[in-house]
N, C-alpha and C positions, 0 to 999 in steps of 0.2 A: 706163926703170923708176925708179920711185922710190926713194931708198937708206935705210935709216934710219943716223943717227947713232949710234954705240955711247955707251950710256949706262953711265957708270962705275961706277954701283953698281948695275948691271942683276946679276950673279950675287947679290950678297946682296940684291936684291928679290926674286930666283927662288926664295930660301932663304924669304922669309916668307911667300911663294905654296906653299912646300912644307908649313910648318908646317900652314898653312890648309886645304889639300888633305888632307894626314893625319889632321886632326883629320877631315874627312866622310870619308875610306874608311878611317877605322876604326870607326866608328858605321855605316856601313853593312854591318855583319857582327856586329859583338859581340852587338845582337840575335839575330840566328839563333840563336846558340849557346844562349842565356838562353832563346827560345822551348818550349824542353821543359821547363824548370823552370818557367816564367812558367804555362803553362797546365794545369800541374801545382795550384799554389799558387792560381791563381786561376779554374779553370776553362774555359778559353776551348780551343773546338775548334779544329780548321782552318780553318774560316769566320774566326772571329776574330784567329784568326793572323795569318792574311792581312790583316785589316785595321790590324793594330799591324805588320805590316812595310810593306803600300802607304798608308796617313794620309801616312806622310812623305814616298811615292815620288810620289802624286797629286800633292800641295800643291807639293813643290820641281817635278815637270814644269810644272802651272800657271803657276805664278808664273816660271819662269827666265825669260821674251821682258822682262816690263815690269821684271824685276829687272838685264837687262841694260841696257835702256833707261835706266833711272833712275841708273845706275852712269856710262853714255856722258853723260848730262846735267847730271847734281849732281858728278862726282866718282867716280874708279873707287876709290881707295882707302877714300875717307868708306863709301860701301858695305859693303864687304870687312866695313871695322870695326863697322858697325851687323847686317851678317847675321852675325856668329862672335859680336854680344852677344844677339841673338834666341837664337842654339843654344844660348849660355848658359842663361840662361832656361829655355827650353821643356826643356833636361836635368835642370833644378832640379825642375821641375815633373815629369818622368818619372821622380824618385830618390824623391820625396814621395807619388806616386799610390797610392792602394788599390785601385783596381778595372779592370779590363781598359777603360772608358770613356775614366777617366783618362789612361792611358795611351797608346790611340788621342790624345787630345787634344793629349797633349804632341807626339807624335810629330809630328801636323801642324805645330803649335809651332816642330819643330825643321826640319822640312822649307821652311819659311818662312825663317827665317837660311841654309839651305842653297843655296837659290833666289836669294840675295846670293851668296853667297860663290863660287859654281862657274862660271856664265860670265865673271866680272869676273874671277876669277882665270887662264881665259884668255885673255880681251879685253886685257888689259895686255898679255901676249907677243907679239904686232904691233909692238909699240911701241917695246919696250925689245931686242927680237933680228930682224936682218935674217937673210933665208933661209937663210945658210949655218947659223947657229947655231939658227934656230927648231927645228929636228928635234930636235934634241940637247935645250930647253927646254921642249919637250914630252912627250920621252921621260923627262926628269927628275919634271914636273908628276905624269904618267901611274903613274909608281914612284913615288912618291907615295903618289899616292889607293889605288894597285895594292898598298903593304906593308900600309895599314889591313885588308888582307882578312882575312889572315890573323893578324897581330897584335891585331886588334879579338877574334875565337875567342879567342885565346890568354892575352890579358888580361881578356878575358870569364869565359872557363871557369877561371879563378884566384883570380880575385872570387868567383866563385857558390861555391864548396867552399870560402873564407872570409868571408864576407857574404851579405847578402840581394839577391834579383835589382834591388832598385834598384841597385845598386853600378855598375851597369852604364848606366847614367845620370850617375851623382855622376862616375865619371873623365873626362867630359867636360868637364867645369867648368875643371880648371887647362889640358887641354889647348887648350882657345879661349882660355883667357887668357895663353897665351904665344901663341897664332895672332894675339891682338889687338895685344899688346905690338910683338910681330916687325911687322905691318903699320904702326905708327905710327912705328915709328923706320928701318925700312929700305926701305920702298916709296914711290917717287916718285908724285907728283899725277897723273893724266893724265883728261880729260873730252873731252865733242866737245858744245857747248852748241846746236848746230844739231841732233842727232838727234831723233826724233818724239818728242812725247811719248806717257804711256803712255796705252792708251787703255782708259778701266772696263769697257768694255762687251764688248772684245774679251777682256781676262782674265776676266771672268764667263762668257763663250759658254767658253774652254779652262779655265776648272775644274768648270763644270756638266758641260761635255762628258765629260772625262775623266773625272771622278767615276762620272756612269752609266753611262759603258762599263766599267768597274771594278766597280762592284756588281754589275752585271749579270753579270758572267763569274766575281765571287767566288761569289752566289749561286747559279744555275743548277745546280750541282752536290748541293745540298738540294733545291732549290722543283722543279728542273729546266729545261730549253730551252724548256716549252711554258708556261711560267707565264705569267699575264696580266702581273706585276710587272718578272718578266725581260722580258717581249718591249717592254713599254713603257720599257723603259730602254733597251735595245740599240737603239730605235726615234729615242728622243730626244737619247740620245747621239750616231748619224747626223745631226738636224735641227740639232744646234746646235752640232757640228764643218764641218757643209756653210754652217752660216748665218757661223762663224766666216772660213774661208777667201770667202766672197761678199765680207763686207762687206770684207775686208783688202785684199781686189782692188780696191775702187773708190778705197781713199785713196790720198793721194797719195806719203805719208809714212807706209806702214804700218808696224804694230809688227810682225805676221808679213811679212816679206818673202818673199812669194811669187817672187817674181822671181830670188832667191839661188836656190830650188829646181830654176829653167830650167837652170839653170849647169850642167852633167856632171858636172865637178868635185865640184864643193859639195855636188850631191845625192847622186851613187853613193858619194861618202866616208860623209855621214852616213845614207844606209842602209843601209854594212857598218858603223859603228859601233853604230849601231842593232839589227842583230843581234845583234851581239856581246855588247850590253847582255842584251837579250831571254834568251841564251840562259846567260851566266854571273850573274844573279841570279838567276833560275829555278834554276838550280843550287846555289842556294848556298844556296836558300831547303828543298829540297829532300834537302839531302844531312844538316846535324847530324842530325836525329833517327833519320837509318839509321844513323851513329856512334853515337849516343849511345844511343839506344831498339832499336835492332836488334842491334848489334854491343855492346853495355853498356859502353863509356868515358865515363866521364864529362867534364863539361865542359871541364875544362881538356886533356884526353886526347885533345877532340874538334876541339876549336882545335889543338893538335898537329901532328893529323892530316892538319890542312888545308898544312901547309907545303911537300911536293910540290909545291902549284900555284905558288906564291909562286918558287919555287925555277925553276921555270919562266920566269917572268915575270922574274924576273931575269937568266936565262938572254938571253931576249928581248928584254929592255932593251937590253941590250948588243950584241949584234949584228944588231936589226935597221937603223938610222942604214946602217952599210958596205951594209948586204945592197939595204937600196931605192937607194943610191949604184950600186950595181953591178948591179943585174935592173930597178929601176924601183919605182915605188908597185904597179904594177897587178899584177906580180907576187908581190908581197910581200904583198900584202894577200889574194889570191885565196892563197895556199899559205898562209896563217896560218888564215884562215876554212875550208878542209879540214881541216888541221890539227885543227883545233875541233872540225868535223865526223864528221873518224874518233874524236876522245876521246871523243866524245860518244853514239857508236854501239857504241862500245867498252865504256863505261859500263851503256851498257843491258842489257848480256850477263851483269851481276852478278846472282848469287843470292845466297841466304841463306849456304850454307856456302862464297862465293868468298875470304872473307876479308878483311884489309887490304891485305894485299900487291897483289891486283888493283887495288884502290881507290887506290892511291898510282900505278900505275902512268898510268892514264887520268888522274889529276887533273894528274898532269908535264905532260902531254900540252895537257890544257886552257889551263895556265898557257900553254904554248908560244905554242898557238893566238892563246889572246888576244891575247900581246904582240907577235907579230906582225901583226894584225891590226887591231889598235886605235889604237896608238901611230902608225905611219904614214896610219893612214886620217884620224885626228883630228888631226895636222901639217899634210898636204894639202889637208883642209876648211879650217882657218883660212887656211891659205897662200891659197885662193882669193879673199878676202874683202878690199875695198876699206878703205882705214887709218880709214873715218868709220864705218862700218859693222861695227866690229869687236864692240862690244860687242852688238848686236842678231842680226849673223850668230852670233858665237857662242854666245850667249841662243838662236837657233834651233836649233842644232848638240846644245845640250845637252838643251833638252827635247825632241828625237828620241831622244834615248840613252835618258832616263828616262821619257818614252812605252814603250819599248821594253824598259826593266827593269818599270815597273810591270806590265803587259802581262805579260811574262816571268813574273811573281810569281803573278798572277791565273789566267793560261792552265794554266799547269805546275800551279798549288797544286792548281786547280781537278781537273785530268786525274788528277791523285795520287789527290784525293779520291775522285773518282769509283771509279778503279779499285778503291782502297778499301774503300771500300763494297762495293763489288759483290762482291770477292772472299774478304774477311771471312765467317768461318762463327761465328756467334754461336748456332748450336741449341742448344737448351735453357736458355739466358740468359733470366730475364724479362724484360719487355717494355722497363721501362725502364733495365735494366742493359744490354741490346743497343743503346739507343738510345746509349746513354752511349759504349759500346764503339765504335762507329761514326764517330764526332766525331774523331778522330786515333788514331793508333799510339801515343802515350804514356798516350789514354783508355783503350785498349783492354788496355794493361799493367796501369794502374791496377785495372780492374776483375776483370783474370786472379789479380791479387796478392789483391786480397779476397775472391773466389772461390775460390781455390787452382786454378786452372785452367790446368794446363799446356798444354794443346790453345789456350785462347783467345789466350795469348802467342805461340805455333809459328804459327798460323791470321796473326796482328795480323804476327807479321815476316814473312810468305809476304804478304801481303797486300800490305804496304806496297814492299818490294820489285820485286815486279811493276808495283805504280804508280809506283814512282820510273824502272823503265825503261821504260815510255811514253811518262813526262813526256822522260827523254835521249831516246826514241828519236825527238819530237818536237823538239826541241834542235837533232840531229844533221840532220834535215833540214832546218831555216831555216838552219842554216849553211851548209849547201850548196848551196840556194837561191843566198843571197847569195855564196857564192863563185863562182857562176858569173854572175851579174849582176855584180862586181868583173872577172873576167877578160873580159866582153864591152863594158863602159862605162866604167870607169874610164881614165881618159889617162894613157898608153902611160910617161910620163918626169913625175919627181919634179916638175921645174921645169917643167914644160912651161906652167903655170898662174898666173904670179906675182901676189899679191895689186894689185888697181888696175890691171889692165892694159887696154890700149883695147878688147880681146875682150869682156872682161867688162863696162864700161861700156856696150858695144855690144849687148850678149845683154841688159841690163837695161832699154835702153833699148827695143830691139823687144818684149820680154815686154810692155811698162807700155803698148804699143801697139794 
């Protein structure tokens, strides 16, 4: 087995990989919170919602294969530093927007520097930590991205009851620019100048693809399932993710490395991480405005609220390292994905009058879930990955995750909406005050408050309610799904796998056969 050499200022490079990582999972949240104000101030339904949370989640899946590629080729840190000054930027740009366009725009914007910054930052961890330590720098990486969750809430909803919803943009500015600073003075060089290059044709097939499976699943819930628009998108979205994986097969030096996916390893990690994604951004996209519009906390009260999970996940930091030392990956990751699954079915079971106190309890639970499940499953993916390969294996690793949150965003908004809709009683509302009513739970406030309408607000939180536990009660079944696909394929022992080992060159070599 090959050893790596301990690299002396590998813990304070871990630290400017942490900056980097906190500065994306705290932006991946602060939004949500600001979404009830935003579509408040600017009009935008749940259609559009959804598209100022998935712009960034499309873009950064797209782009993460050639963004690891180009990090394995030019330079992992030169990277780092050019995608945390894109999120610069595209933040400026989302502090400055007027209009719900805008704002979509930047978002892609920043989903673009984000697509830098998330596989490189753990394509370098191969590098600088041999096996015994990677778990541990992983779990570090993971708490990380894992505190932005609910610190992004918490400094979101602090901004907005002092500031305007751009503020919620503008704090990312210094926070990349101490992500930038930290990777220039404490992170070593590292590249592999033989990796493939990226290829244009293949990132055009996965961000066309992605995009119209996305639209398709955000709109459907307006136009419906049977529209000519929807069904020609969910049609061409199939033709040009089938035509993606065809042509990756025939090169030689693909950028999708299909061949990683043969792996057991490789694959059944990154399709419990994968859910995991799927079913905690759907949740997170789904829960502020039942805080905030159903339960009335306002925003900073709403980020709060969310600390439970956080508290969890801390929990989980911690001792999951001993627990997959002593049961195994396969255990640990199948009881963390349950874990996920009962909070998740637990959640569903919330009404209107259940309270916070129920809400805090499931969310414990969630955190739990995750951090058992995440953090090892995403140790043992990279673990599996050859040291030339690191950057593009986990460029694939991470657009599965974020395939799988965007997805999450889309499927779950979508189900919400519909419920929605459907269960919303708007009688005697004209025509266009019902349509208005209809477009989200905060719409549907707005309109009870100019109406004086107490039934339409009681109606809009029965409504919303009931669609937010469809959405867990669909949740709670893909985690259970995937914990039972973890407890039947997943390999048995932590180590059993080590990155580059003759198995694995072997498995890659019959696939490519």
């Amino acid at each position: 087995m090959e050893t790596v050499t301990p690299d002396p200022r590998r813990w304070w490079a871990l630290a400017a990989l942490v900056a980097s990582m906190l500065t994306l999972g705290f932006d991946m949240t602060i939004l949500n919170v600001a979404l009830p104000t935003m579509a408040a101030d600017l009009g935008a339904g749940t259609g559009r919602q959804q598209w100022m949370a998935d712009a960034y989640v499309v873009v950064f899946a797209a782009l993460m294969l050639p963004a690891g590629l180009l990090g394995d080729r030019f330079g992992r840190r030169r990277m780092l530093i050019t995608g945390l000054g894109i999120f610069l930027a595209g933040s400026l740009v989302g502090a400055l927007a007027g209009d719900v366009d805008a704002v979509i725009a930047a978002r892609a914007v920043m989903g673009v520097g984000a697509a830098l910054v998330t596989p490189l930052a753990l394509s370098v961890l191969p590098s600088l930590f041999g096996p015994d330590e990677r778990t541990k720098a992983v779990g570090i990486i993971s708490a990380a991205s894992a505190l932005g969750l609910p610190l992004g809430p918490i400094t979101g909803g602090w901004l907005l009851n002092h500031f305007w919803w751009g503020s919620v943009f503008l704090v990312n500015v210094p926070m990349a620019a101490i992500g930038i600073a930290a990777c220039v003075f404490l992170l070593p060089e590292t590249k592999d100048p033989a990796s493939p290059k990226v290829d244009t044709v293949s990132t055009a097939l996965t961000a066309t693809g992605l995009g119209a499976l996305i639209y398709a699943i955000i709109e459907a819930p307006t136009r419906g399932w049977g529209d000519p628009l929807v069904l020609a998108m969910l049609g061409a979205s199939v033709v040009l993710i089938a035509a993606l994986v065809l042509r990756e097969r025939r090169v030689e030096r693909p950028m999708l490395d299909m061949t990683l996916l043969a792996h057991r390893g490789f694959l059944f990690n990154t399709v419990a991480a994968t859910m995991v994604m799927f079913v905690l951004t759907g949740l997170l996209f789904v829960l502020p405005p039942y805080l905030q519009t159903v339960l009335g906390h306002d925003a900073l009260g709403t980020g709060i609220r969310l600390l439970p999970m956080m508290g969890g996940i801390l929990v989980a930091s911690r001792t999951a390292p001993p627990v997959v030392t002593r049961f195994g990956a396969r255990a640990t990751v199948s009881a963390g994905l349950v874990v996920l699954a009962f909070a998740a079915f637990l959640g569903s079971r919330t009404t209107v009058d259940s309270g916070y106190g129920f809400t805090a309890l499931w969310l414990s639970l969630t955190g739990l879930g995750f951090g058992f499940s995440l953090m090892p499953a995403m140790s043992n993916a990279l673990g599996t990955l050859p040291r030339d390969r690191a950057g593009s294996g986990s460029g694939l690793l991470m657009t599965m995750r974020q395939v799988g949150g965007a997805i999450g965003i889309a499927l779950l908004g979508s189900l919400l909406s519909g419920a929605f809709q459907d269960r919303l009683d708007v009688t005697g509302l004209p025509a266009q005050a019902a349509d208005t009513a209809r477009e989200s739970v905060v719409a549907a406030h707005i309109v009870a408050e100019r109406t004086g309408s107490a039934e339409l607000a009681a109606s809009a939180n029965s409504a919303y309610v009931h669609g937010m536990g469809v959405a867990l009660l669909v949740c709670g079944i893909a985690a259970l799904v995937a914990a039972l696909l973890a407890a039947a394929f997943l390999p048995g022992t932590p180590d059993a796998e080590a990155p580059g080992t003759p198995d694995m060159a072997a498995e890659r070599a019959d696939a490519r056969q």
